[in-house]
C-alpha positions in Angstrom: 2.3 -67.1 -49.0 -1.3 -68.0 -48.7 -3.7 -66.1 -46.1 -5.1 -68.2 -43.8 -8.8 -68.9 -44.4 -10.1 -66.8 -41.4 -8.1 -64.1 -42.6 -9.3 -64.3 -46.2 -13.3 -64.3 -44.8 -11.4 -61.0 -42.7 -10.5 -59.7 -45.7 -13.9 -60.4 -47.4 -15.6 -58.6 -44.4 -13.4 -55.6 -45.5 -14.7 -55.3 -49.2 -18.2 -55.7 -47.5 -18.0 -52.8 -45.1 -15.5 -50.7 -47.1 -17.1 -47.5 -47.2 -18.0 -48.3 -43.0 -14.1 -48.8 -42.5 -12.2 -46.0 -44.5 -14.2 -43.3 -43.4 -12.8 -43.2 -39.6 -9.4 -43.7 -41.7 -10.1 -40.7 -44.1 -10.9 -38.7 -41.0 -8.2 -40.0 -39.1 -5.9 -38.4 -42.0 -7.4 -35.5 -41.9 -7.3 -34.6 -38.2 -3.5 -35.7 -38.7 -2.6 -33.1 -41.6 -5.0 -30.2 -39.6 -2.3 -30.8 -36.6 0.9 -30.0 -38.7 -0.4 -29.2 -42.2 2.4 -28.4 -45.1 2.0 -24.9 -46.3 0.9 -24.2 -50.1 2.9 -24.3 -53.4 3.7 -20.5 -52.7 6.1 -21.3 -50.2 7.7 -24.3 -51.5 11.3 -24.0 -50.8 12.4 -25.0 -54.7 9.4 -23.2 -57.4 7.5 -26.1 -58.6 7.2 -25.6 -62.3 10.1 -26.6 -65.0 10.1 -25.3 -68.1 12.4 -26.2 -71.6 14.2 -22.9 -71.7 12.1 -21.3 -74.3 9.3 -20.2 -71.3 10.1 -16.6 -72.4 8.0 -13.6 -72.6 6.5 -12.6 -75.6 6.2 -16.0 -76.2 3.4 -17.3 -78.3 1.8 -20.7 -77.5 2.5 -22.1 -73.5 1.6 -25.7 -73.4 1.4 -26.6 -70.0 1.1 -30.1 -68.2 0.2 -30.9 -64.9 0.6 -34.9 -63.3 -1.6 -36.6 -60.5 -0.7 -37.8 -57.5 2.3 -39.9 -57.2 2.7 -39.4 -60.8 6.0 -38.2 -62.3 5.9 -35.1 -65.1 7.7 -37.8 -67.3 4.1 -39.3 -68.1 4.0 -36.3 -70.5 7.3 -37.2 -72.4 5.7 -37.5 -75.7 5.0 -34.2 -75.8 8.6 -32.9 -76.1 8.0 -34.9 -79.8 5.2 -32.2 -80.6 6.4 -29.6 -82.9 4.5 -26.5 -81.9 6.6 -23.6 -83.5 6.8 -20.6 -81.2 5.6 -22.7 -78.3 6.9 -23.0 -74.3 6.6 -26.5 -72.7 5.9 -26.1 -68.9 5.2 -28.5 -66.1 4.3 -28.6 -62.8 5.3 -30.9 -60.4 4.0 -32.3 -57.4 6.4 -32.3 -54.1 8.0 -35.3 -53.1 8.6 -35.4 -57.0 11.3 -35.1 -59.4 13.4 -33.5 -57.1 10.8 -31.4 -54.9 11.1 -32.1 -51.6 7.7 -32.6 -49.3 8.0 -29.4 -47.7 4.6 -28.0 -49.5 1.3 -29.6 -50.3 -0.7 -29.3 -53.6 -3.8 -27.3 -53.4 -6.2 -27.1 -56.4 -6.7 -23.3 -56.3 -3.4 -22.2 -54.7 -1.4 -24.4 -57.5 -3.9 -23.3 -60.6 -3.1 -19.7 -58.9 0.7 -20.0 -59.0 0.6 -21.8 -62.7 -1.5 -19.0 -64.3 0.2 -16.4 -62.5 3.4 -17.3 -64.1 1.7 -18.2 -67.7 0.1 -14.6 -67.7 3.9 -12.7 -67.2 5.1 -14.6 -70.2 1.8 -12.9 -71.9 1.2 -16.1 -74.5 -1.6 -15.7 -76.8 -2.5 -19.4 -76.7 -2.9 -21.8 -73.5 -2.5 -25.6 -74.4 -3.6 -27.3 -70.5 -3.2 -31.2 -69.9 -4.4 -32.4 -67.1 -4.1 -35.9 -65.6 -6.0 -37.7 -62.7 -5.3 -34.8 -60.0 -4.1 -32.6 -61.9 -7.5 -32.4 -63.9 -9.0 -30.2 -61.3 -5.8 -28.0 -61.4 -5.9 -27.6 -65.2 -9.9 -26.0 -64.8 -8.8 -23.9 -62.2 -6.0 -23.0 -63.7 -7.8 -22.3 -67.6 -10.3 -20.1 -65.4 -7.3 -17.5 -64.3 -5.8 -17.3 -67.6 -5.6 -14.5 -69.9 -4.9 -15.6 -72.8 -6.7 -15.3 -76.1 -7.2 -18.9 -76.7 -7.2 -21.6 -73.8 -7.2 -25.2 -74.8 -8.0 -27.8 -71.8 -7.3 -31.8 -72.3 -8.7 -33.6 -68.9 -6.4 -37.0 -69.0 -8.5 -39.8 -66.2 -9.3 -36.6 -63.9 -10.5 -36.2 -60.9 -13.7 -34.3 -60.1 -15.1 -32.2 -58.0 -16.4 -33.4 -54.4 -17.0 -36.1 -53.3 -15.0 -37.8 -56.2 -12.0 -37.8 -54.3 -13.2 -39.5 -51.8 -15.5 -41.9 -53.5 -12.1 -42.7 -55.4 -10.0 -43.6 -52.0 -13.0 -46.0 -50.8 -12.8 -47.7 -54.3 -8.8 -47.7 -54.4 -9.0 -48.9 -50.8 -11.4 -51.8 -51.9 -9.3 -52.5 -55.0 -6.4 -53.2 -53.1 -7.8 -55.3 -50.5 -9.4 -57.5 -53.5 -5.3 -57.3 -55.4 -4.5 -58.9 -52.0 -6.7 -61.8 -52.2 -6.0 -62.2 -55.5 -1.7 -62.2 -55.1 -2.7 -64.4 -52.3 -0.1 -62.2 -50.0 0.0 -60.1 -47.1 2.8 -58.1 -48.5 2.1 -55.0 -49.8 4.3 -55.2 -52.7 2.1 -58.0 -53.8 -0.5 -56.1 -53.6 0.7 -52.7 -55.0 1.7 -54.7 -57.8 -1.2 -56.8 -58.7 -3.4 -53.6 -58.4 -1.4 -52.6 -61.0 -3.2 -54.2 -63.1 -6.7 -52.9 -62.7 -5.3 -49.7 -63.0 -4.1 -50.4 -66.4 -7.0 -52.5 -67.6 -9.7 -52.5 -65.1 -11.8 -55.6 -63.5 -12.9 -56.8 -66.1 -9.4 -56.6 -68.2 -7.9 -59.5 -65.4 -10.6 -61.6 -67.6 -9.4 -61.1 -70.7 -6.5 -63.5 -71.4 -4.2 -61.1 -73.8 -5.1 -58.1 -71.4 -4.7 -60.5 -68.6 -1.2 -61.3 -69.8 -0.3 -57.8 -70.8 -1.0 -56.4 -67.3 0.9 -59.1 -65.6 4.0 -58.5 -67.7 3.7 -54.7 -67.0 3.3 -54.8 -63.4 6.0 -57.5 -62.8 8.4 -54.8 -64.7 6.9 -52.2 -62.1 7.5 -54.3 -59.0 10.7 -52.8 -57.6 9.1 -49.3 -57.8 6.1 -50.1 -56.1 5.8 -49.1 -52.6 3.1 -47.9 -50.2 2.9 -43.8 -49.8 3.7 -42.1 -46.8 1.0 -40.6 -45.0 2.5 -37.6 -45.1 2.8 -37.4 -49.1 -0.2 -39.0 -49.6 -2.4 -35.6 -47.9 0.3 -33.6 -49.6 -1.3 -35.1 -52.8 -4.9 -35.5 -52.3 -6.0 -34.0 -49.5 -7.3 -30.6 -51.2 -9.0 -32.9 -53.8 -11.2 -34.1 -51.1 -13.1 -30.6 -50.7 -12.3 -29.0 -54.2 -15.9 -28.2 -55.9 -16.5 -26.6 -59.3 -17.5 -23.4 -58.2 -17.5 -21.4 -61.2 -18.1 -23.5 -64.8 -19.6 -20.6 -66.7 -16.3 -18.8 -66.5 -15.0 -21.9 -68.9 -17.6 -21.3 -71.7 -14.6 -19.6 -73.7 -12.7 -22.5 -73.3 -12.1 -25.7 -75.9 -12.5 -28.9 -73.3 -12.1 -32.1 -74.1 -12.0 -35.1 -71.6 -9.7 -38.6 -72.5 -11.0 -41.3 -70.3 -10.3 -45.3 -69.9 -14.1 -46.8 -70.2 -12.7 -49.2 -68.0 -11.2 -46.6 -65.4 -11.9 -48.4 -61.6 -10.2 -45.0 -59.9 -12.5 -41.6 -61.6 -15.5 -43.7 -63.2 -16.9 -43.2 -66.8 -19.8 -41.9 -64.9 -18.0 -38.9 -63.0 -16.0 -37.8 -66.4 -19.7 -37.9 -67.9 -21.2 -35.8 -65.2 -17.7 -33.7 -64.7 -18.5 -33.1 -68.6 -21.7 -32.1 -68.9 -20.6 -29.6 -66.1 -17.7 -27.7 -67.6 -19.4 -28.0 -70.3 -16.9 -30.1 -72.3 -16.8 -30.0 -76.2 -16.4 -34.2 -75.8 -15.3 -37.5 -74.1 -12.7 -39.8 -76.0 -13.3 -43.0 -74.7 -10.3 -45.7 -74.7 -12.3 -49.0 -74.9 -10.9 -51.5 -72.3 -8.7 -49.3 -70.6 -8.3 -48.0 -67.4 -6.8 -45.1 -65.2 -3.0 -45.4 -66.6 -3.8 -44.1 -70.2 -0.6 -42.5 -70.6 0.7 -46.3 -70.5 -1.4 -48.3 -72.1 -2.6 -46.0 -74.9 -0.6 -45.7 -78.1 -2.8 -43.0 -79.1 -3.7 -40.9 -76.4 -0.9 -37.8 -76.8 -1.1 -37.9 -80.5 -5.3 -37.7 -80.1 -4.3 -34.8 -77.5 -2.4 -32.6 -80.2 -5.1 -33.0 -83.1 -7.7 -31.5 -81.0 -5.5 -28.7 -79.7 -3.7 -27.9 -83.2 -5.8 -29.8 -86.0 -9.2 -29.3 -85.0 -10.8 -25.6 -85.8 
């Protein structure tokens, strides 16, 4: 289906005066979730985290990973290949997720609260932390209420702290309007999908003809599972990114960070991981040249770079 010209120079209007446009939108949402808003991850009706039956105490090594938004706790699959010896495998999952109902919402501190509370009663001597896009921000929160020995923090495409999150819904916003244009389609399937691509690759990766191909192939696989968020699960997500700020770096100066970021990332730029870095401090940014936000798929690397700087690096 192809938009009509006056609605394409409409849509063209909307890329112009994005950041004019989504505002009002992000405040609508807002004022929505302050009229009935979900309570925290302490009073979620099924406990969030899932662990591989070896979460016991005494317990020496707790590796712990925590998804993003919409993002399922099966992104960190490859780590059930790690062998760790001694070592707990925890997640922590997001409601509305493998089998959470919405009946909670995340929140940065109240989730990093209830993920170190229950890593400190098993009493491990070492902390492994991954955290992707979202979950970033829980994994620093979470590393500064540990106590453990030795805390180890791998930032996957994370979020930072304020105004990132909302900096990264204008440019999401604007990155779908442009996926319609492209798809040439007003349905949002269309559109879901062929932003799929920019998260995979970014802009400039739709120019490349072998990237180009590769992220048309992927995202036509993806098609049936793409579908627009509920508002509802979309503030149970995000919305406590949108005011989360790093209060407190200097407690991290203990800790072994290290951020792994897509150069081509269109959703948490290069340049917020760079200033999110120098903030923590972290000990280093891998870069994954020509990639974007969805790492985890189009890196072959990524979780075996992950486990040499947590257990081959001094």
């Amino acid at each position: 289906m192809r938009p009509a010209r006056g609605l394409r120079a409409a849509l063209s209007r909307l890329i112009a005066n994005a950041r004019r446009l989504w505002a009002p939108l992000l405040v609508l949402g807002l004022s929505l979730a302050g009229c009935a808003p979900l309570p925290g991850p302490d009073r979620a009706g099924t406990f969030p985290l899932l662990q591989d039956g070896r979460a016991q105490p005494g317990v020496k090594r707790a590796i712990v990973a925590i998804p993003g938004a919409f993002a399922s706790v099966n992104i960190f699959a490859p780590v059930l290949d790690w062998q760790v010896p001694d070592s707990a495998f925890i997640v922590y999952r997001f409601p509305d997720m493998d089998g959470l109902p919405l009946d909670h919402r995340v929140q940065i501190d109240g989730s990093a609260q209830l993920i170190a509370d229950y890593v400190n009663d098993l009493g491990a001597e070492e902390v492994y932390l991954l955290g992707y896009s979202t979950g970033g921000p829980i994994a620093i929160e979470t590393a500064q209420r540990l106590e453990a020995r030795e805390v180890s923090l791998a930032l996957i495409s994370t979020a930072g702290p304020a105004p990132a999150g909302v900096m990264s819904s204008l440019r999401s916003g604007v990155e779908v309007v442009r996926a319609m244009l492209r798809s040439r389609s007003l349905r949002p399937r269309d559109a879901w999908t062929e932003n799929y691509r920019t998260l995979l690759y970014g802009d400039e990766g739709l120019e490349d003809p072998a990237r180009a191909q590769d992220s048309a192939a992927r995202a036509e696989a993806q098609r049936a599972n793409m579908s627009t968020p509920s508002l509802r699960r979309t503030l149970a997500h995000t919305l406590s990114l949108m005011t989360w700020t790093l209060d407190r770096p200097g407690v991290l100066s203990g800790t072994r960070v290290r951020l792994f970021h897509g150069d081509a990332d269109t959703v948490f730029t290069p340049a917020m991981a760079r200033r999110l870095a120098a903030r923590l401090p972290a000990d280093q940014i891998t870069y994954y040249q020509g990639q974007g936000h969805l790492l985890f798929v189009t890196s072959r690397r990524l979780f075996d770079d992950i486990h040499a700087f947590f257990f081959d690096e001094d």
